[in-house]
N, C-alpha and C positions, 0 to 999 in steps of 0.2 A: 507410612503414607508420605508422598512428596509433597510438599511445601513450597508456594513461591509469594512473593510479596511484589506490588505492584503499586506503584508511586506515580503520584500525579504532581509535576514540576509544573510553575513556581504555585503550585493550589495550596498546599501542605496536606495532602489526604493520601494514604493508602491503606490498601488492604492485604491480606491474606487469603491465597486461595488453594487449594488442594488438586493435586493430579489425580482423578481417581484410577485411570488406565483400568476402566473396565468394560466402560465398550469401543475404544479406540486405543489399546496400548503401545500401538507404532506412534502414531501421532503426538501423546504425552510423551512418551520416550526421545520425539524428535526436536521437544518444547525444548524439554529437558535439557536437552545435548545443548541447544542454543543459547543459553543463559550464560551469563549476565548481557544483556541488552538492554539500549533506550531508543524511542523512536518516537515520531511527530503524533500525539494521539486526534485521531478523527472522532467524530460522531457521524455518526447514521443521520442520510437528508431522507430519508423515505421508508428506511424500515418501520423508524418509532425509536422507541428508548434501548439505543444499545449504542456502546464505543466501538471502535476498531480500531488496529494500526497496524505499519507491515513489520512483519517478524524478519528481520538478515539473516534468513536463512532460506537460498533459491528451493531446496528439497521438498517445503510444502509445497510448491508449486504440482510438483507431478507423485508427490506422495497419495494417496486413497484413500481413502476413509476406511473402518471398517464397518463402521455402522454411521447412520443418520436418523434427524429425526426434527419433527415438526418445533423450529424454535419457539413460535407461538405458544403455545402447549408449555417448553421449559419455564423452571422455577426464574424468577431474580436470582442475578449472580453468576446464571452459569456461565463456563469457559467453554468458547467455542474455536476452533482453527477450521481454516478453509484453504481451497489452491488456490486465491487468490491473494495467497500469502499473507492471511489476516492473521490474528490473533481479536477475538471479537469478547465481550461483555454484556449480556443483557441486565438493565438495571432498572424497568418498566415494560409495558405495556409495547407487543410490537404488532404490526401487521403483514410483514412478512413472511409467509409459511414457507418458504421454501428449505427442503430439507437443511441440518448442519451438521457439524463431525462435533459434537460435545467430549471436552477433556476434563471435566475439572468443576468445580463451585468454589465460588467466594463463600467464608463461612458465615451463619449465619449474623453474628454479632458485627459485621462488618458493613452487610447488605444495607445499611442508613448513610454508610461513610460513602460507600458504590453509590448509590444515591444524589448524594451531594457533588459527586466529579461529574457524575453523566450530567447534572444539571449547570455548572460551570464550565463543561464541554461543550456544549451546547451554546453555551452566552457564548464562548470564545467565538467558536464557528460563526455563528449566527450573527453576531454585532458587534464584539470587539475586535476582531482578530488576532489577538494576542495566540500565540502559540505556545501550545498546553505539551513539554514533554511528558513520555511515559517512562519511567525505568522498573524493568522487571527482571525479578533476580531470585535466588535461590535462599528461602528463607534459612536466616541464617550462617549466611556467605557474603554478609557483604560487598560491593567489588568497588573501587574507588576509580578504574578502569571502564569503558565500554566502549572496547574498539570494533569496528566492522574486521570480521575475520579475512585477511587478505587471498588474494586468490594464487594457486597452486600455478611455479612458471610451467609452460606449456607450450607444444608448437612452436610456429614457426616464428620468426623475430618480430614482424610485423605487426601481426596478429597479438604475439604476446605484449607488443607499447601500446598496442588499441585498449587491451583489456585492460591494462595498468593504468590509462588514464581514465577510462570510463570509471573506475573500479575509484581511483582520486576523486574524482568527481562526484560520486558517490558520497561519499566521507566527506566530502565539505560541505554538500546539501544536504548531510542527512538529517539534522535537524536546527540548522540555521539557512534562514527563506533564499534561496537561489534568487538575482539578482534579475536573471531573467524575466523570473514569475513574477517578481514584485515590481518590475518595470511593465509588466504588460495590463498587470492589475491597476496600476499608475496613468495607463492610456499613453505611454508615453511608446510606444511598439513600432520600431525602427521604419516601418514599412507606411503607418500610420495607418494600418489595416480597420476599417469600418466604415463602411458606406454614410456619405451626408453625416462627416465630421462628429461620429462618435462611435463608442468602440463597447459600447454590452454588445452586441453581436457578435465580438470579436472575442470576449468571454467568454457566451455562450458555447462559439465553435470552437476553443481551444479546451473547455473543457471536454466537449460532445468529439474532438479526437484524439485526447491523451488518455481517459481510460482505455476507450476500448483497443489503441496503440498497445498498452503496458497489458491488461488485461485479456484480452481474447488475441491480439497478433503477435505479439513475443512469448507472453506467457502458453500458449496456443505452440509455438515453435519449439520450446523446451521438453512441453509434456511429449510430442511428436517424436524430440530428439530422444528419450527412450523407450520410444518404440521400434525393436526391432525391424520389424514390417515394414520400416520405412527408412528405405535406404539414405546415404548421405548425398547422394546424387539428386533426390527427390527434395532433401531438404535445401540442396543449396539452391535448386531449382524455384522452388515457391516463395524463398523468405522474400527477393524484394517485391512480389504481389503480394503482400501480408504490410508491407513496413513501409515502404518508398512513397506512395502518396499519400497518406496522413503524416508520415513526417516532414514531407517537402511543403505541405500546406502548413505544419505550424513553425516552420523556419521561418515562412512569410510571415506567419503573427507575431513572432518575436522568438520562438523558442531554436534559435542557429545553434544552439551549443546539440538539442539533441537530434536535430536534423543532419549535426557534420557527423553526428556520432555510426548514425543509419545509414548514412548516405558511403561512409567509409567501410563500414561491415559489410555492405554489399561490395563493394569495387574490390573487400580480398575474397569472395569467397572462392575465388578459384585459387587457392592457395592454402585452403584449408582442405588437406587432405586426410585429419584423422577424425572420426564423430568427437573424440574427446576434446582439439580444439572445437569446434562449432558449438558445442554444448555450453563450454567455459565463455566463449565470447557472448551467447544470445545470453546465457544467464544474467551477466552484469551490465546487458542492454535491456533486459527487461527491470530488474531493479529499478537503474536511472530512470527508464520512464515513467514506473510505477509511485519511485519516489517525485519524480516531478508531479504525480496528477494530486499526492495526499498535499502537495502544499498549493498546488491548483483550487483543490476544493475546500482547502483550508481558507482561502483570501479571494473566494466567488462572493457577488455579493448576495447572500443569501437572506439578506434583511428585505429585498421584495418581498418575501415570500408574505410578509405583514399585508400586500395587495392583494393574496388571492389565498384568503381564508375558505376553508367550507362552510357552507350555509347554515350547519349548525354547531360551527366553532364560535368561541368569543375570541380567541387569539391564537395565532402559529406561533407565537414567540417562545411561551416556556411552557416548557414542558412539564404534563403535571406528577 
């Protein structure tokens, strides 16, 4: 049985959990392949009690599940992967049914430690914002290393500087707070975007278009890019009605670094003549925007949420 151990930076807590690869043995095997990694860890604003964070490795993305199944229902502990490039944790009580791909359990002796991060993950998010690394590794390998796997040269020249910088860019924000994010969170947003001299609004809508930017219109062009069915003609066709104006609105808000990034992928794609580049460049453009939305939701200020309790809660804060 495979083994991985999972560390919550600077918490001092980790756990031990198992690959069972019995009802998704591609998806453990792809965990697998990916290890040693570290990366920004999220909590869940609406599931309930569960972490999340994204795994560096584009292939969940358009990987399948083999089986799914009602999270609600799973034990504390399990491991779940998603195309949304998660790697996910339940460690209480969630209200999200929608199905998941389960790879794995935290062991049982562990499930109190799991416990205690979800609920320090939680305060990060929620009210300090200190940011919680994750490092997960192959039990009993420890790696003193966790570099982001670089990307394979490709294509045409152009093309291949775009991806090498996107791809830098990556690695510098992959888990220390991009300069952008934390000047927009600061109100200080080049543009001074928010009506009548203040700028939640302007949180609001940079978070409400950097998921669904990384999640549903890049990530959305990847899965696309292997599908046969769907010529390269067609891809280069629809990506900037997919990318161009949610990127171009949060260049306005402040985020120029991943608007020049968008706005440049479109101006080569006529230049990309082989599916293999187009693949390699949207890959490492959905990355960046995916990693910009985890330190998005990481530094939103999610301590309103103490405003708008349910009527038969005593508190949104901690979770029990």
């Amino acid at each position: 049985m495979r083994e991985i151990d999972i560390e919550w930076r600077p918490l001092g807590i980790s756990v031990t959990a198992a690959l069972t690869g019995d009802k998704n043995p591609g998806l453990a095997e792809l965990l697998w392949d990916a290890l040693p990694y570290r990366s920004l860890q999220n909590h869940a604003l609406v599931s309930g009690h569960h972490l999340y964070h994204l795994v560096p490795d584009a292939r969940l993305v358009h990987t399948p599940a083999e089986h799914k199944e009602d999270r609600t229902r799973c034990a504390d502990g399990t491991v779940f992967l998603s195309q949304l490039q998660h790697m996910a944790v339940k460690y209480g009580p969630l209200s999200e049914y929608l199905p998941a791909a389960a790879v794995g359990h935290v062991r049982p002796e562990d499930v109190d430690a799991l416990r205690a991060a979800g609920r320090a993950c939680w305060e990060a998010a929620y009210r300090t914002k200190e940011p919680v690394e994750v490092r997960v590794t192959r039990k009993g390998e420890p790696a003193a290393e966790f570099p982001l796997r670089a990307p394979e040269p490709i294509g045409h020249p152009e093309v291949q500087r775009l991806i090498t910088e996107i791809h830098d860019e990556v690695e510098r924000v992959w888990t220390d707070p991009p300069a952008e994010i934390t000047e927009v969170h600061a109100g200080r947003s080049p543009s001074r975007a928010g009506s009548y001299d203040q700028y939640l609004s302007t949180l609001v809508f940079v978070n409400g278009e950097t998921r669904p930017l990384g999640y549903c219109g890049l990530n959305g062009l990847l899965r696309l890019a292997q599908d046969p069915s769907v010529d390269l003609a067609a891809l280069r066709r629809i990506t900037p009605e997919f990318t161009l104006v949610p990127a171009e609105f949060l260049g306005y808000c402040g985020l120029g670094r991943l608007c020049e990034f968008v706005r440049r992928t479109v101006d080569l794609l006529d230049v990309v003549i082989e599916r293999a580049e187009y693949t390699a460049l949207i890959r490492e453009l959905a990355l960046y925007a995916n990693c910009l939305n985890t330190w998005n939701l990481h530094y939103f200020p999610w301590r309103h949420g103490d405003e708008y309790p349910y009527a038969d809660a005593a508190t949104a804060a901690v979770p029990g």
